[in-house]
KEKE-3310 file (N, C-alpha, C; in steps of 0.2 Angstrom, whole numbers, plus 5000, padded with zeros to 4 digits):
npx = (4620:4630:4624:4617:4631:4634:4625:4626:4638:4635:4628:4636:4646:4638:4633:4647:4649:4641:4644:4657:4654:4646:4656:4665:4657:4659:4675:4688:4691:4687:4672:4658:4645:4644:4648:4639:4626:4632:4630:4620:4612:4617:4613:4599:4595:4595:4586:4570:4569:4577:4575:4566:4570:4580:4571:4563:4572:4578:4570:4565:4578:4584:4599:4605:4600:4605:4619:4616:4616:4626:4635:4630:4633:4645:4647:4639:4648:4660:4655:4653:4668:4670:4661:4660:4650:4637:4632:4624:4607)
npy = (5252:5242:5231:5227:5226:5212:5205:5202:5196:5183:5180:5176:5167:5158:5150:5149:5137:5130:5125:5122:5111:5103:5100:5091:5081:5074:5074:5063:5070:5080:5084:5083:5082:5087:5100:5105:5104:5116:5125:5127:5128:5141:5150:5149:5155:5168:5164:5155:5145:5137:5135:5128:5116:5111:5104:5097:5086:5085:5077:5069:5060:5056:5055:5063:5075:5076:5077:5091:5096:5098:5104:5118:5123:5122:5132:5142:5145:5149:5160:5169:5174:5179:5188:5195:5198:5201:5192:5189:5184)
npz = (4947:4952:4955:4943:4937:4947:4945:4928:4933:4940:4931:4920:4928:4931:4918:4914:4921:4917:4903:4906:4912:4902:4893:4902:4904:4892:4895:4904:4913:4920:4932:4924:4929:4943:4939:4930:4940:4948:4938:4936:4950:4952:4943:4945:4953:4942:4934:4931:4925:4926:4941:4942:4935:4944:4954:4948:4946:4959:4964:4958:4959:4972:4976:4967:4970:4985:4980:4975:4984:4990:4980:4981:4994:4991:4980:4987:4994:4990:4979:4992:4994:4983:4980:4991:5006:5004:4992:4976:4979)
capx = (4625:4632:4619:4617:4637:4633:4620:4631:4643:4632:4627:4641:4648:4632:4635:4654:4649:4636:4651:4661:4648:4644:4664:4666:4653:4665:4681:4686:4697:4681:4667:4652:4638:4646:4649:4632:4623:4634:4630:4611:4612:4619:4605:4592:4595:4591:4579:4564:4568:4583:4575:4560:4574:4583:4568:4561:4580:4577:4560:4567:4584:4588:4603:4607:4597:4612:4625:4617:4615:4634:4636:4624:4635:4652:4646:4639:4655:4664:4653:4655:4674:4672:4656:4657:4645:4633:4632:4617:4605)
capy = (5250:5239:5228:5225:5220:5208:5202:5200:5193:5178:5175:5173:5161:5149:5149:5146:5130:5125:5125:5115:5105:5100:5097:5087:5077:5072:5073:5063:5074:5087:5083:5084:5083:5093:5109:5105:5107:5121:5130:5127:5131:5150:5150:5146:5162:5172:5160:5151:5138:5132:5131:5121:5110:5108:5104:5090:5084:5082:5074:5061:5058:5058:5055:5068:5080:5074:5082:5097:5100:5101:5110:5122:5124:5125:5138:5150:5149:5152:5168:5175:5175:5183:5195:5198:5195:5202:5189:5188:5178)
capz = (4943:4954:4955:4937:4938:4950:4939:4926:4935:4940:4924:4917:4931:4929:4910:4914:4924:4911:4899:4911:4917:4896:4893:4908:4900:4885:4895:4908:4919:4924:4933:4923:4933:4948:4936:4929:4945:4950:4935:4938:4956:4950:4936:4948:4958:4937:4926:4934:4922:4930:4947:4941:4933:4950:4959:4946:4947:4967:4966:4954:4958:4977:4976:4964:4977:4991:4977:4973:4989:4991:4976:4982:4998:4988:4976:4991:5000:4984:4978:4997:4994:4976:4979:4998:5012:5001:4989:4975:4979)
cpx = (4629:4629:4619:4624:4637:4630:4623:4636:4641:4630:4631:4648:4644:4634:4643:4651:4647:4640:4655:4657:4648:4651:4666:4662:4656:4672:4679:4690:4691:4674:4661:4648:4639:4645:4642:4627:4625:4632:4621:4609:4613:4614:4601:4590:4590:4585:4576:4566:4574:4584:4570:4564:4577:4578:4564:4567:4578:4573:4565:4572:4586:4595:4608:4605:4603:4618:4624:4617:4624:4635:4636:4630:4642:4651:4642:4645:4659:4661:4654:4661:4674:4669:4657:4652:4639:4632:4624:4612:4600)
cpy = (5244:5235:5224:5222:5214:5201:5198:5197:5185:5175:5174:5168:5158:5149:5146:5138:5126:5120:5119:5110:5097:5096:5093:5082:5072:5068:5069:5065:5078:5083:5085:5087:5090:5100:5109:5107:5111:5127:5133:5129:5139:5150:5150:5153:5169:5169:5156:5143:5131:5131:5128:5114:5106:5104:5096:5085:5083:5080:5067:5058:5059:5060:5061:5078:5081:5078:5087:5101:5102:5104:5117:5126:5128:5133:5146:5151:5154:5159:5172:5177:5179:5190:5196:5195:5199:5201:5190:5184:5176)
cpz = (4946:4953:4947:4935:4941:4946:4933:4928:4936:4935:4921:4920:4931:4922:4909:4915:4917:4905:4901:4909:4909:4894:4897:4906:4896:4888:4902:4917:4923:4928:4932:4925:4938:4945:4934:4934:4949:4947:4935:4943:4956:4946:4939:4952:4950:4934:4931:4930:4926:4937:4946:4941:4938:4954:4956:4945:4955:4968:4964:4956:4965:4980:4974:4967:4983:4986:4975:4979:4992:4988:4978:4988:4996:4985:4980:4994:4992:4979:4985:4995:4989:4976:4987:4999:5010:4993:4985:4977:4974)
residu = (UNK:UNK:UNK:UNK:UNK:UNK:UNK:UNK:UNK:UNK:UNK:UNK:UNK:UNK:UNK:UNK:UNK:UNK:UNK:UNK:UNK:UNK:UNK:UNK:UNK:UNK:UNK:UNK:UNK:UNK:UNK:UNK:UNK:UNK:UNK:UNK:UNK:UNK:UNK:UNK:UNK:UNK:UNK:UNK:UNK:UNK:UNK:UNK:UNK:UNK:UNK:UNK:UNK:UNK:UNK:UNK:UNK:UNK:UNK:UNK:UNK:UNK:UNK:UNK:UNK:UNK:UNK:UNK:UNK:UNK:UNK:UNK:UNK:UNK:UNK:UNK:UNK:UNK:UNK:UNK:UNK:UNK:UNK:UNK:UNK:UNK:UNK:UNK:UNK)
# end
C-alpha cells in the first residue's frame, strides 16, 4: 500500500512539472525548460518513454544535458525531504 502511494505520488509530481514546465513556456515568470526537465527526470524513474527522451536530449543537446543534470540533483534533494531517505527511484 505504501508503495503504490509512493507511486502515485511521483506521478503526480512529474505530471505537476510537466504542467509547469508547458506553462512556463507561455509565461515568463516560470522557467520552462527547468520544470520540463524536472518533470521528465521524475517520469523517467515510471515510463521508459521519458528516459529515452532524456537520453536523446543529452546526446543532442549538451548543454541541455549540464541542466538536467542539475535538475536531476535539485529534484533528489527535494523528494528526500518529502518522501524520506527512502525516496522512489
Amino acid at each position: 500500500m505504501r508503495a503504490a502511494a509512493k507511486r502515485l505520488g511521483v506521478l503526480l509530481l512529474g505530471w505537476a512539472f510537466i504542467l509547469l514546465g508547458i506553462a512556463g513556456l507561455f509565461l515568463p515568470v516560470l522557467q520552462g525548460i527547468l520544470f520540463l526537465l524536472i518533470g521528465l527526470i521524475i517520469l523517467s524513474s515510471e515510463y521508459v518513454w521519458a528516459h529515452k527522451l532524456l537520453q536523446r536530449l543529452r546526446s543532442r543537446f549538451p548543454s541541455l544535458a549540464r541542466k538536467a543534470d542539475e535538475a536531476q540533483v535539485r529534484a533528489a534533494a527535494w523528494m528526500r525531504r518529502v518522501f524520506g531517505q527512502g525516496a522512489p527511484h
